[in-house]
Structure formats: structure tokens, C-alpha cells
DSSP file (Angstrom, degrees, kcal/mol; ACC not computed):
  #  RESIDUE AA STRUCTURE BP1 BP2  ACC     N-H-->O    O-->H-N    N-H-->O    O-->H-N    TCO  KAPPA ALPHA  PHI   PSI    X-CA   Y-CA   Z-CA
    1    1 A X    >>        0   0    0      0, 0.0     3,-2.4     0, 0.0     4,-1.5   0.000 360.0 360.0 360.0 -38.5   -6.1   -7.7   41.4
    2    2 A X  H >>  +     0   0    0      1,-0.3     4,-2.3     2,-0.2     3,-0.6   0.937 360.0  62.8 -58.4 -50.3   -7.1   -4.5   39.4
    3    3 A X  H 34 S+     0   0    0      1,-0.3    -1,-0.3     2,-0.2     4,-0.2   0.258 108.2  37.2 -61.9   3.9   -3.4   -4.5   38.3
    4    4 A X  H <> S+     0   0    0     -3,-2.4     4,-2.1     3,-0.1    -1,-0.3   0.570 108.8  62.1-115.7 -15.2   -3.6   -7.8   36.5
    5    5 A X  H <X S+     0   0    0     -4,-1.5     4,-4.5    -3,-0.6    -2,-0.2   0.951 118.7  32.3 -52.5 -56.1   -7.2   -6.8   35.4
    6    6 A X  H  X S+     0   0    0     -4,-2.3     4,-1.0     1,-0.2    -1,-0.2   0.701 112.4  57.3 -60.8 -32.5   -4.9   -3.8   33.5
    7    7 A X  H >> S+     0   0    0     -5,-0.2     4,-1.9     2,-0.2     3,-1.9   0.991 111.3  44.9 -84.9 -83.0   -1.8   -5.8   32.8
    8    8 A X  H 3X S+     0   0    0     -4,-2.1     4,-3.2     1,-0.4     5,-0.4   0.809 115.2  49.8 -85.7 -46.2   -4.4   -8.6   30.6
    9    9 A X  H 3X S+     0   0    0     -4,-4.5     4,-3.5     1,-0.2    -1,-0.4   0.921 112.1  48.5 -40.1 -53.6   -6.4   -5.4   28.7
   10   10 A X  H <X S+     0   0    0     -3,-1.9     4,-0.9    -4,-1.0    -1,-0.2   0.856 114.4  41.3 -94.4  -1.2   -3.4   -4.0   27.8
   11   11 A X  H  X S+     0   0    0     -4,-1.9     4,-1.9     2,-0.1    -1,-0.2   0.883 114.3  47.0 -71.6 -31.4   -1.7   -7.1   26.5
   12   12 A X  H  X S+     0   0    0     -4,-3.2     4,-1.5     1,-0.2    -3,-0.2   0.916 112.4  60.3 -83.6 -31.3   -4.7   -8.8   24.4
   13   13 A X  H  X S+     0   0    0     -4,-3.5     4,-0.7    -5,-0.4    -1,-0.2   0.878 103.4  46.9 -25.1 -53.6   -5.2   -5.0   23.0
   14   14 A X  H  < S+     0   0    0     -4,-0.9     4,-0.4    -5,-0.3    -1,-0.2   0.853 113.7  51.4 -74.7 -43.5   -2.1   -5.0   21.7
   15   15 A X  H  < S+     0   0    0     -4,-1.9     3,-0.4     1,-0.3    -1,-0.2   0.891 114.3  39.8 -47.8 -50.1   -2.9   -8.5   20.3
   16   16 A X  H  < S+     0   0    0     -4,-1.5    -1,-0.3    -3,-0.2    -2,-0.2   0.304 101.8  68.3-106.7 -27.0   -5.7   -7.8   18.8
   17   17 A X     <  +     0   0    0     -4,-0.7    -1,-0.2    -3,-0.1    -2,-0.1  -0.053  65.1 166.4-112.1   3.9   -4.9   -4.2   17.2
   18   18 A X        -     0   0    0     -4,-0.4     2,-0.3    -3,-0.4   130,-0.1  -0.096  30.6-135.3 -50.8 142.1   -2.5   -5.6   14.9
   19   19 A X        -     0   0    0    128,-0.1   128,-3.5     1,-0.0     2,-0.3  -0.672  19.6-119.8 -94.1 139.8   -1.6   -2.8   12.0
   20   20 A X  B     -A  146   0A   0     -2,-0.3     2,-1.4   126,-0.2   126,-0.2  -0.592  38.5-103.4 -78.3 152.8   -1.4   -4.1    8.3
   21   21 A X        -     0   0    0    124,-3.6    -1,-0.1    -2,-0.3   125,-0.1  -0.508  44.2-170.8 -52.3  52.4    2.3   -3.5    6.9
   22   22 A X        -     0   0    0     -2,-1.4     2,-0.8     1,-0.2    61,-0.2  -0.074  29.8-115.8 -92.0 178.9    2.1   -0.3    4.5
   23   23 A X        +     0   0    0     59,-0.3     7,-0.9     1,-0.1     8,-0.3  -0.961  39.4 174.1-116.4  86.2    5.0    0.5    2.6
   24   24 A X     >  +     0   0    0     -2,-0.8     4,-2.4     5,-0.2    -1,-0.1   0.361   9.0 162.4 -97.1   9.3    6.2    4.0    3.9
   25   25 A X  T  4 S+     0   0    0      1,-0.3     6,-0.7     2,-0.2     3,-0.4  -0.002  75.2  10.5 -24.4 126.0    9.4    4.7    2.1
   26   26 A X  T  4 S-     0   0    0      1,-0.2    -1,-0.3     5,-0.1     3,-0.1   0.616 136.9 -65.9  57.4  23.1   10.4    8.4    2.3
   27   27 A X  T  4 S+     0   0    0      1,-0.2     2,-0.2     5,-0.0    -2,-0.2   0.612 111.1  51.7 101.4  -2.9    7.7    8.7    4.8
   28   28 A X  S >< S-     0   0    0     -4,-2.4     3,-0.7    -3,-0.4     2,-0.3  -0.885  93.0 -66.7-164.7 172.2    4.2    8.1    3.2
   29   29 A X  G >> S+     0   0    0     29,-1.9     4,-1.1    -2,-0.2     3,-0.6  -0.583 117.9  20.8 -74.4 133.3    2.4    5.5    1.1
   30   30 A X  G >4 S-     0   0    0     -7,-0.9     3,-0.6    -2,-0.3    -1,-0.2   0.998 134.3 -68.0  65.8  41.0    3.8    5.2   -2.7
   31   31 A X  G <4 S-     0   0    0     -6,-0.7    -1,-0.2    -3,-0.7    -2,-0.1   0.677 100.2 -45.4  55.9  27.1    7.0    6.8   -1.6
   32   32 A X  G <4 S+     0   0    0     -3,-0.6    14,-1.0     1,-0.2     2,-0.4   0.961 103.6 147.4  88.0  50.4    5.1   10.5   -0.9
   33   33 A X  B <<  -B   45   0B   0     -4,-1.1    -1,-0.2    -3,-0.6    12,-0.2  -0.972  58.9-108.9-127.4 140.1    3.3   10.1   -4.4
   34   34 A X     >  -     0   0    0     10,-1.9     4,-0.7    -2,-0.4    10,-0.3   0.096  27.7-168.4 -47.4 116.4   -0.2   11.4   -5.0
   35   35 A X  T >4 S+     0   0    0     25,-0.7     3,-0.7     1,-0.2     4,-0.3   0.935  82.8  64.7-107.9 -15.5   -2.4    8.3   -5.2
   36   36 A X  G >4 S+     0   0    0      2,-0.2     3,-3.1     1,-0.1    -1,-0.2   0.930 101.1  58.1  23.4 -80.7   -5.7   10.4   -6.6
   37   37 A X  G >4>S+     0   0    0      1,-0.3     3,-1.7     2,-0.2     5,-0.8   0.603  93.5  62.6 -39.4 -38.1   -3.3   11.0   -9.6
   38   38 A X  G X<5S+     0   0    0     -4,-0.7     3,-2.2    -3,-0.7    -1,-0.3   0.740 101.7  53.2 -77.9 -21.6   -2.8    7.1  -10.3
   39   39 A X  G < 5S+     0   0    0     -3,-3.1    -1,-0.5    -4,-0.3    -2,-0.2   0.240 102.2  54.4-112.9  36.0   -6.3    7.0  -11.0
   40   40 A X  G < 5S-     0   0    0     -3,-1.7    -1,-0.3     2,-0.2    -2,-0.2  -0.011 128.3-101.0-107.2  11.6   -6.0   10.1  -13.7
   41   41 A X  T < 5S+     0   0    0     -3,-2.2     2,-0.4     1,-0.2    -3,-0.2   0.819  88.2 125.8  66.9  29.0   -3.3    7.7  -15.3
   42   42 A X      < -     0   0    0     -5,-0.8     2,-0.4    -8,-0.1    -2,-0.2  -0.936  59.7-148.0-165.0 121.8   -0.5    9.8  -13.6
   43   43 A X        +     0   0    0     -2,-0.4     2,-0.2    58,-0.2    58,-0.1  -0.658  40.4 172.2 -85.3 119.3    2.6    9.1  -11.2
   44   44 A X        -     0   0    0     -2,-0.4   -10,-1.9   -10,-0.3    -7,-0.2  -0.747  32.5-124.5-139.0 101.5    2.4   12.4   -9.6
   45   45 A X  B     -B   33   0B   0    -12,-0.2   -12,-0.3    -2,-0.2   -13,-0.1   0.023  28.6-122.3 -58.7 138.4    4.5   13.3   -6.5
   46   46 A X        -     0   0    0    -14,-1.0     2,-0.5    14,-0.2    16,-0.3   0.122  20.1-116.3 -65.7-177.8    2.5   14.6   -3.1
   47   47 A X    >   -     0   0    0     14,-3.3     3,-1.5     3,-0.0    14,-0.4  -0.966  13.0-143.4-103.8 100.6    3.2   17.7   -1.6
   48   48 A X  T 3  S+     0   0    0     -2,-0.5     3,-0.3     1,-0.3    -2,-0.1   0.654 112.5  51.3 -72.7   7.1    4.8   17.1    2.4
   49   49 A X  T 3  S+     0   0    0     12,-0.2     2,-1.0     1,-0.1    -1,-0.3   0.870 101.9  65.2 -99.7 -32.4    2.5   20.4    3.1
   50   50 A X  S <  S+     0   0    0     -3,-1.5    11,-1.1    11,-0.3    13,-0.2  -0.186  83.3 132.4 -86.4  31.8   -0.4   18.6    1.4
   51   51 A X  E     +C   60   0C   0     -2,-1.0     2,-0.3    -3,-0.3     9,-0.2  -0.362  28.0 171.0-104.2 174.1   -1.3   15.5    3.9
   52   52 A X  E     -C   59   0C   0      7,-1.6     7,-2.6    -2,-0.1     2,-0.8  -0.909  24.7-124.0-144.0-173.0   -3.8   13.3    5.9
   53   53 A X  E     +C   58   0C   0     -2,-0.3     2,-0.4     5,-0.2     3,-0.3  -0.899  22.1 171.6-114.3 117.8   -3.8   10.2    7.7
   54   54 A X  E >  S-C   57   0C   0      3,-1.8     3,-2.1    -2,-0.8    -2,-0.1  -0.979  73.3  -7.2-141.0 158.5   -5.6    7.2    7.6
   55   55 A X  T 3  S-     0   0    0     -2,-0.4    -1,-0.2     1,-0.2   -35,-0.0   0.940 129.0 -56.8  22.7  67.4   -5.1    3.7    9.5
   56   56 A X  T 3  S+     0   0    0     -3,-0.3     2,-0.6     1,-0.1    -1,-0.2   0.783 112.2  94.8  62.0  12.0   -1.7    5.3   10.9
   57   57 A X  E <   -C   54   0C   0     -3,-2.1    -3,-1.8   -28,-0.0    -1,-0.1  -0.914  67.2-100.4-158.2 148.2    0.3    6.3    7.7
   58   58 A X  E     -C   53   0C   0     -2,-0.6   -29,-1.9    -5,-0.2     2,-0.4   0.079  25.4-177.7 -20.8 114.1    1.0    9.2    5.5
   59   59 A X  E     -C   52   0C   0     -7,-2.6    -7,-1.6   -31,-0.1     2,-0.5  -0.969  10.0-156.2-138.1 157.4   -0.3   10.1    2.4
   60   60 A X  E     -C   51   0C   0     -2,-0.4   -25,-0.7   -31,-0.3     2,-0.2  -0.825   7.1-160.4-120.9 149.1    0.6   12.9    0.4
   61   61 A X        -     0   0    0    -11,-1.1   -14,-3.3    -2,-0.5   -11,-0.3  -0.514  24.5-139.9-100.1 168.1   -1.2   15.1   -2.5
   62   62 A X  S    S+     0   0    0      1,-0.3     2,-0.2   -16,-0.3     3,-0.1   0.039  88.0  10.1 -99.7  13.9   -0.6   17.1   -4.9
   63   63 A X     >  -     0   0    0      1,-0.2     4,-1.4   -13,-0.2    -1,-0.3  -0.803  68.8-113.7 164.0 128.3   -3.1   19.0   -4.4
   64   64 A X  H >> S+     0   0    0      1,-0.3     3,-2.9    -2,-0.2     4,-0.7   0.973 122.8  51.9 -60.8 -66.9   -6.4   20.0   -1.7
   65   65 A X  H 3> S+     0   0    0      1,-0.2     4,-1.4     2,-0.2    -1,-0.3   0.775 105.1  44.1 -37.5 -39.4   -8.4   18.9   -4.0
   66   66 A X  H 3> S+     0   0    0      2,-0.2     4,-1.4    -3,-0.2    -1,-0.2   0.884 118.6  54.4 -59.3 -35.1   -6.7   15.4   -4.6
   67   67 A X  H XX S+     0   0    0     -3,-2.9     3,-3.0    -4,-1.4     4,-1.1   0.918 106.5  48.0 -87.5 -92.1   -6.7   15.5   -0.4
   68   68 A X  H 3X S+     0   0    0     -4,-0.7     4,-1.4     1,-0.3    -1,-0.3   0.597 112.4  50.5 -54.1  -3.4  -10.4   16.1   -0.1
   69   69 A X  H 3< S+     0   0    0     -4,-1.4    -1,-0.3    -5,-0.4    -2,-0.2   0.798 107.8  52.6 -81.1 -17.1  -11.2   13.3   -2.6
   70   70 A X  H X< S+     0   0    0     -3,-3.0     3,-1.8    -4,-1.4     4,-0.4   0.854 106.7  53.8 -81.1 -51.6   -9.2   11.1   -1.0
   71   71 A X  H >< S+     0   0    0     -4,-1.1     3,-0.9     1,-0.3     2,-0.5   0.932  99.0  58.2 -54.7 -49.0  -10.9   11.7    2.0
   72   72 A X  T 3< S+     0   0    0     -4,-1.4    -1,-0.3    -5,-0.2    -2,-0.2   0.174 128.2  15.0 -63.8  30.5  -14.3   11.1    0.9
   73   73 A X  T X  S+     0   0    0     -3,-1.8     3,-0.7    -2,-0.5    -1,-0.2   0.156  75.0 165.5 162.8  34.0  -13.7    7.7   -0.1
   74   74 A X  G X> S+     0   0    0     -3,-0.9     3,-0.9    -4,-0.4     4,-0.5   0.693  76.2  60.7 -37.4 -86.7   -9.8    6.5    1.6
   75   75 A X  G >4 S+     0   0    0      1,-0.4     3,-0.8     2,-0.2     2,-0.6   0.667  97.0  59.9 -81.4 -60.4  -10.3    2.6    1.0
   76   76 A X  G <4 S+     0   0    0     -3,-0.7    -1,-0.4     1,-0.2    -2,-0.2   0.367 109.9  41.4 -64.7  30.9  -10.6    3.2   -3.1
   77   77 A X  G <4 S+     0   0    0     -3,-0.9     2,-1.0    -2,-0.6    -1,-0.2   0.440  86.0 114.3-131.3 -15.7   -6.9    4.9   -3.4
   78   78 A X  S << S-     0   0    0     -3,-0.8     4,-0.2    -4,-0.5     5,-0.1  -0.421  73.2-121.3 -31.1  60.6   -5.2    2.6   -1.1
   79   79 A X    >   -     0   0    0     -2,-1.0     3,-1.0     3,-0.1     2,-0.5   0.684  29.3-111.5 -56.4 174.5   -2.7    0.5   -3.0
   80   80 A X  T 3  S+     0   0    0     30,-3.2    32,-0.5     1,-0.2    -1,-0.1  -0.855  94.2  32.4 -96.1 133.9   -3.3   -3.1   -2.7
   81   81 A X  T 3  S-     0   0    0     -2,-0.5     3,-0.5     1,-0.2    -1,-0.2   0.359 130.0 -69.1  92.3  20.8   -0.7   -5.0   -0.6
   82   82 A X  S <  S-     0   0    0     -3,-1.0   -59,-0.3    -4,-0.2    -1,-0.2   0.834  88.4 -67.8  90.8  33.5    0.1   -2.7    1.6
   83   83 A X  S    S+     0   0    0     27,-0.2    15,-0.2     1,-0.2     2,-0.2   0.546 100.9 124.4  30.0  23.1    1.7   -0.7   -1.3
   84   84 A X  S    S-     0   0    0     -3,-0.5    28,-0.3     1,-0.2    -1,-0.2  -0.556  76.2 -47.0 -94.1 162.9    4.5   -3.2   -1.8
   85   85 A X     >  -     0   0    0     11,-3.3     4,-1.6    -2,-0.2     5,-0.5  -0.014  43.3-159.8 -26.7 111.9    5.5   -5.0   -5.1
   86   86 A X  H  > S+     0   0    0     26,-1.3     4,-2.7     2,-0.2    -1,-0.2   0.977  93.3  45.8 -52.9 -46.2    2.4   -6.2   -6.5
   87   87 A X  H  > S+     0   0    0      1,-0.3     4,-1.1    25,-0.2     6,-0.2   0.932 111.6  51.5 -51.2 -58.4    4.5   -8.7   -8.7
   88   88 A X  H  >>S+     0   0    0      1,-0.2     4,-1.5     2,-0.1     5,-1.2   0.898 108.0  48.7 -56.4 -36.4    6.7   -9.8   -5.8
   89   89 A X  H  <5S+     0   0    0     -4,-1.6     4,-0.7     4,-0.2    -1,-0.2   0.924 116.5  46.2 -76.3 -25.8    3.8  -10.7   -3.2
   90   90 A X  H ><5S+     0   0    0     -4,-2.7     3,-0.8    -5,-0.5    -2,-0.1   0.697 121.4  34.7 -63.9 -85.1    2.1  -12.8   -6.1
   91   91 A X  H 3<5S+     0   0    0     -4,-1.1    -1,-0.2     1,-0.2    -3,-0.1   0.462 145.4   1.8   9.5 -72.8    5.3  -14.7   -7.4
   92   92 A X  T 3<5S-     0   0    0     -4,-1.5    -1,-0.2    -5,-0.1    -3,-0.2   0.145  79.9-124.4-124.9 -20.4    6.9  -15.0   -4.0
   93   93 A X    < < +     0   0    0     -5,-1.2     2,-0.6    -3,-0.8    -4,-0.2   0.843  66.3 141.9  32.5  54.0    4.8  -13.7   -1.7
   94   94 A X        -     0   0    0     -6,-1.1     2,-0.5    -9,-0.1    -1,-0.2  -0.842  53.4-113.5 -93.3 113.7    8.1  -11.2   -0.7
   95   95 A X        -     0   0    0     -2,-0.6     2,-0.3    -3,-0.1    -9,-0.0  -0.690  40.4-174.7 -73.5 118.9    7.8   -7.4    0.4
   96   96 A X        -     0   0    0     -2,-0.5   -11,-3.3   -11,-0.1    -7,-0.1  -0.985  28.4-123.2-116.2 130.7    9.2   -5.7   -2.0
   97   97 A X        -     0   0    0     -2,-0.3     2,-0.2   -13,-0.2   -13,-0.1  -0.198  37.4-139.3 -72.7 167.8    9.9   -2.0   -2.2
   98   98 A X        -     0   0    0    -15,-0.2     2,-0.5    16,-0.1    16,-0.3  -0.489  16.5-117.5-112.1 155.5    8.2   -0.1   -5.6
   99   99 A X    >   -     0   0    0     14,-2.2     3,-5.4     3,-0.2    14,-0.2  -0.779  21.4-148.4-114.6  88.9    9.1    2.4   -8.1
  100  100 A X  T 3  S+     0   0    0     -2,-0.5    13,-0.1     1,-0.3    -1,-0.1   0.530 102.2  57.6  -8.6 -54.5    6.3    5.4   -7.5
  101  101 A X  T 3  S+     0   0    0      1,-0.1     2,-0.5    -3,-0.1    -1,-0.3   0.722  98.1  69.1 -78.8 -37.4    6.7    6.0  -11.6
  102  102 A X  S <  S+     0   0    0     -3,-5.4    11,-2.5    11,-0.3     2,-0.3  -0.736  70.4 140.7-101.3 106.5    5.7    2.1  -12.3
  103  103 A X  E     -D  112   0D   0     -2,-0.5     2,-0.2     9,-0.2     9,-0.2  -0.929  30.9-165.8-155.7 159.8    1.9    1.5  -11.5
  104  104 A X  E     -D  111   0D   0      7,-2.2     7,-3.3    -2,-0.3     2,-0.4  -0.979   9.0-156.9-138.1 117.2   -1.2   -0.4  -12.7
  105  105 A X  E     +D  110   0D   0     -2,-0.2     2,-0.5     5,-0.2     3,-0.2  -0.971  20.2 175.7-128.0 152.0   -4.9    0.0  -11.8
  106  106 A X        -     0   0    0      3,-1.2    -2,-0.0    -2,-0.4     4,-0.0  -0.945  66.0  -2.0-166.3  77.2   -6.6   -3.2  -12.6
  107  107 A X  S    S-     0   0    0     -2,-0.5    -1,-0.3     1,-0.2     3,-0.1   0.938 133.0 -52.5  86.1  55.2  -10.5   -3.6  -11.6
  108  108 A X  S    S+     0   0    0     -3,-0.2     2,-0.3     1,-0.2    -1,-0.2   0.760 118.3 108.6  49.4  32.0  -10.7   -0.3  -10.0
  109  109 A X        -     0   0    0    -32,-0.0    -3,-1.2     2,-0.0     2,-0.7  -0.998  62.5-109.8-148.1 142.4   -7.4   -1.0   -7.6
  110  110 A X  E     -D  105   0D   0     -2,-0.3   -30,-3.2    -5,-0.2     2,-0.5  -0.736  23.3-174.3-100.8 143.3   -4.0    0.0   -7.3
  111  111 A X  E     -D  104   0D   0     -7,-3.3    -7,-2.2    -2,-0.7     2,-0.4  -0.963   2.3-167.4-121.9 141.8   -1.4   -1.7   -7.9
  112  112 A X  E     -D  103   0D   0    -32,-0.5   -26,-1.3    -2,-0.5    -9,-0.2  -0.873  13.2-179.7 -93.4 107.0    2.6   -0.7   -7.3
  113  113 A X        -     0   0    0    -11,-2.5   -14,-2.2    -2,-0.4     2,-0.4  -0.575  26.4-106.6-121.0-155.4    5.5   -2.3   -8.5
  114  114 A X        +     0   0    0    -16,-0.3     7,-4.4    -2,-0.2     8,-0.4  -0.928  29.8 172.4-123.6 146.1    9.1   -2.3   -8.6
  115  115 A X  E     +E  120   0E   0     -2,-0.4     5,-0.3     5,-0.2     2,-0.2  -0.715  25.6 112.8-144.2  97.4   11.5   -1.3  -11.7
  116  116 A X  E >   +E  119   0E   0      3,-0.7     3,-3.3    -2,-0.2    -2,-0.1  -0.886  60.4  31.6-116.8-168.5   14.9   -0.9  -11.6
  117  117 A X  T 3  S-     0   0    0      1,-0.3    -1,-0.1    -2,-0.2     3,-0.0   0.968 133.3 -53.6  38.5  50.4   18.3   -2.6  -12.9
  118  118 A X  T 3  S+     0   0    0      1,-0.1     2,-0.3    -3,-0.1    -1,-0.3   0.668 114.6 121.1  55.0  15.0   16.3   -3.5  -16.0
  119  119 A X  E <   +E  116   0E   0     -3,-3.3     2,-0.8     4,-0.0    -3,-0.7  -0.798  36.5 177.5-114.0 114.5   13.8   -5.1  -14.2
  120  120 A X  E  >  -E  115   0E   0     -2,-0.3     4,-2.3    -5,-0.3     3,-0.4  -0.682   8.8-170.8-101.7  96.2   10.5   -3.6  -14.7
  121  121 A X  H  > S+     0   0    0     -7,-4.4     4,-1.9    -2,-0.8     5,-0.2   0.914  85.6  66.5 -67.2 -33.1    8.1   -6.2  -12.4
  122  122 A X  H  4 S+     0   0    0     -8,-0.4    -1,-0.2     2,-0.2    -7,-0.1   0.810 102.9  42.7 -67.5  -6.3    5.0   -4.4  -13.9
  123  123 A X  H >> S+     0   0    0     -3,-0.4     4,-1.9     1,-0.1     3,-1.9   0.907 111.7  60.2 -74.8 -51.3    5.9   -6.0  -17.5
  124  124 A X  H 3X S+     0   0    0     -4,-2.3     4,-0.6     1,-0.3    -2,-0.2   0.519 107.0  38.4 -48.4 -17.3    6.6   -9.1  -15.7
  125  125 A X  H 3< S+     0   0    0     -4,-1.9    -1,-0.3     2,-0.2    -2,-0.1   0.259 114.3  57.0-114.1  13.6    3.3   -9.5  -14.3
  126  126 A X  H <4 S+     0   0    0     -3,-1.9     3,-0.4    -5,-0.2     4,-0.3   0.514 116.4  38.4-106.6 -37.7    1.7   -8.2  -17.8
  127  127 A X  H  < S+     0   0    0     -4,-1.9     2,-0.2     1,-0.2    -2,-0.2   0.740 108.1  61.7-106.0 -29.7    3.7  -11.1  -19.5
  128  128 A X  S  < S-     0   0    0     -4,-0.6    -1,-0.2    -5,-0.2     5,-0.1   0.069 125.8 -84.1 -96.0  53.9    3.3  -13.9  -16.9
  129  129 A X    >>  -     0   0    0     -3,-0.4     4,-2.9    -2,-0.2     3,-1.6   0.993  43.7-148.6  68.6  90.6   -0.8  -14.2  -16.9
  130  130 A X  H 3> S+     0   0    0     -4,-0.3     4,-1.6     1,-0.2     5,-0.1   0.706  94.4  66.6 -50.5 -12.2   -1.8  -10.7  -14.0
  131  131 A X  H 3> S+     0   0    0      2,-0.2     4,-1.2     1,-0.2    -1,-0.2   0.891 101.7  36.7 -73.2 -45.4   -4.9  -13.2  -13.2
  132  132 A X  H <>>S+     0   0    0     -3,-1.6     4,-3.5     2,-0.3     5,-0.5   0.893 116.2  51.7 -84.5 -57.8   -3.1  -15.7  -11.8
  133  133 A X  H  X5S+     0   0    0     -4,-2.9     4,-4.5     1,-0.3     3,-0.4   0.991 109.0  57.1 -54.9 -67.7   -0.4  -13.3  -10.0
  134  134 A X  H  X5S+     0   0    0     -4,-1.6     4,-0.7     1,-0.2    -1,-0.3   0.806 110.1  40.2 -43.4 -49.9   -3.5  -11.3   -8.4
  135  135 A X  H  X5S+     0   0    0     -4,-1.2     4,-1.2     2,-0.2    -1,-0.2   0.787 116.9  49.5 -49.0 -44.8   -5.0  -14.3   -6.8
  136  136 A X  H  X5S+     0   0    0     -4,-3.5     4,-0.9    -3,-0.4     5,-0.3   0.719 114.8  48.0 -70.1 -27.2   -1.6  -15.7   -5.7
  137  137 A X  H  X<S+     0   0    0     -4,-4.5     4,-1.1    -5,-0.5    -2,-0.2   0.913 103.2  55.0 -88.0 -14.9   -1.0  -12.4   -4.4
  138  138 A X  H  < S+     0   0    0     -4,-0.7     4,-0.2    -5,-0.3    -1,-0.2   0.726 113.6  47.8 -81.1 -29.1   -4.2  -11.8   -2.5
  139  139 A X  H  X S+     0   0    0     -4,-1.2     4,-1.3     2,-0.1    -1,-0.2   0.737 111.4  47.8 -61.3 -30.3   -3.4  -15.2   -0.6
  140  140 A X  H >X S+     0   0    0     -4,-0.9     3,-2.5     1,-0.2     4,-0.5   0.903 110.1  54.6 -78.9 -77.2    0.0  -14.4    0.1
  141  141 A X  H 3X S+     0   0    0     -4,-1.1     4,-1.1     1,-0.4    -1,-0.2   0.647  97.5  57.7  21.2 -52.7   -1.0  -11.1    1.3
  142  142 A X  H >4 S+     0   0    0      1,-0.2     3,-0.6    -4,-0.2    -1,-0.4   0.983 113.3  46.9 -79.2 -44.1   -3.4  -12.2    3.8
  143  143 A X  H << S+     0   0    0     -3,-2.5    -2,-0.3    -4,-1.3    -1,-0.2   0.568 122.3  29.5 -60.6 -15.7   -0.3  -14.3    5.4
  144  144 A X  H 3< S+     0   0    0     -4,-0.5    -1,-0.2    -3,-0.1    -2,-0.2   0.167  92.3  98.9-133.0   3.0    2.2  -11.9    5.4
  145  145 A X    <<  +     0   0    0     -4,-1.1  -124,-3.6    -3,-0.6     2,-0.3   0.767  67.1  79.1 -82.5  -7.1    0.2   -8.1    5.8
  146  146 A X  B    S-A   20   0A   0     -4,-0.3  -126,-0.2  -126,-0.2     2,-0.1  -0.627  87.0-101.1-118.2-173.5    0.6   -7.4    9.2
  147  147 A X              0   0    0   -128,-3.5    -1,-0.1    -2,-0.3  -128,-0.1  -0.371 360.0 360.0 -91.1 157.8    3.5   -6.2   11.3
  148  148 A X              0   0    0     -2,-0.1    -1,-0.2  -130,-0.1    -2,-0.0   0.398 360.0 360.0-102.5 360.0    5.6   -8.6   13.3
């Protein structure tokens, strides 16, 4: 009886413990770019000597300092959507991977998006009304953020 006791804990744990979906290309959050930086107005890549953890992925700095601000106050540098395309999750609600270099922060939040092949999403969500895209994406978001 103890063994099914053990068996039910460690399934509804598992249930229950679900991780939201971060975007860890090349290993870290923002593709191993300092996300401190974004909010000095500057894509700046971390340092792999220069890391911490929080909720179970990577990030990396550019700097201790950048690391111990980050620490006092993890939840403001997070990007928003799990660091996937802002543009794509509004639109589409699609995970899309980002280009570190192409970034927005918008109401004291970051946002990532993707630009290559001549398409630069963060123009695209500058030119199709960000209001709109930010709402659509904060729904889509909530449907799609954790891992399957």
C-alpha cells in the first residue's frame, strides 16, 4: 500500500510542477545574451564564466555586476514569453526562435524577437499596432508556455 501511496505523489508531482518553456538556444536565455544590458539599451553577449540560475535555465552576464543585479530582482529581466518571438506568439501564437541583437522593452518588460532573411519581426510589430500584438500575445502565451 505505501508503494501506491509513492507511485500517486510521484505522478501528481510531476503534474503539477509543470516548467514554463524558456527559449535556451546556445544554452541560456536570449541565446547566452546579458539581459541586464537590454535594459541599458544594449544587446550585449554573457560571459559562459559569468552565470546563475533561476526557475531551471541559464543566464549569462557580462559582467558580476550585471549577475548580482539580476539577482536581486530575477522576475524584472526575464524576457516575456518565455524568450521566444514576441511578434510570433501575438500574430500566431507560434514559438519562434529570436535574434539576441533585435529587442524591445515596452512598459518596463522585455521583449525578443526574430530578424533574419529580411524579416525584422520587431518592425513588424512596431508597424502592426504593439498594443494589440501584446494582448494577443499574453493570451496565447498562457496556452502554449509550458512544456509538453
Amino acid at each position: 500500500m505505501k508503494f501506491i501511496y509513492i507511485l500517486f505523489f510521484l505522478i501528481t508531482s510531476n503534474l503539477y510542477s509543470q516548467q514554463i518553456d524558456y527559449n535556451t538556444q546556445k544554452g541560456a536565455i536570449a541565446n547566452g545574451y546579458d539581459v541586464v544590458e537590454y535594459f541599458n539599451s544594449k544587446a550585449v553577449k554573457g560571459n559562459k564564466k559569468i552565470t546563475t540560475k533561476y526557475d531551471g535555465v541559464t543566464f549569462r552576464f557580462s559582467s558580476a555586476k550585471n549577475l548580482e543585479t539580476f539577482k536581486k530582482s530575477p522576475k524584472k529581466y526575464i524576457p516575456q514569453f518565455g524568450g521566444y518571438c514576441a511578434y510570433a506568439i501575438g500574430l500566431n501564437g507560434e514559438k519562434v526562435s529570436i535574434n539576441p541583437k533585435t529587442f524591445e522593452i515596452r512598459d518596463g518588460k522585455l521583449y525578443l524577437f526574430y530578424n533574419s532573411w529580411g524579416t525584422n519581426t520587431l518592425e513588424l510589430w512596431k508597424k502592426e499596432n504593439p498594443k494589440k500584438l501584446q494582448q494577443n500575445a499574453n493570451i496565447n502565451w498562457e496556452k502554449i508556455k509550458f512544456r509538453v
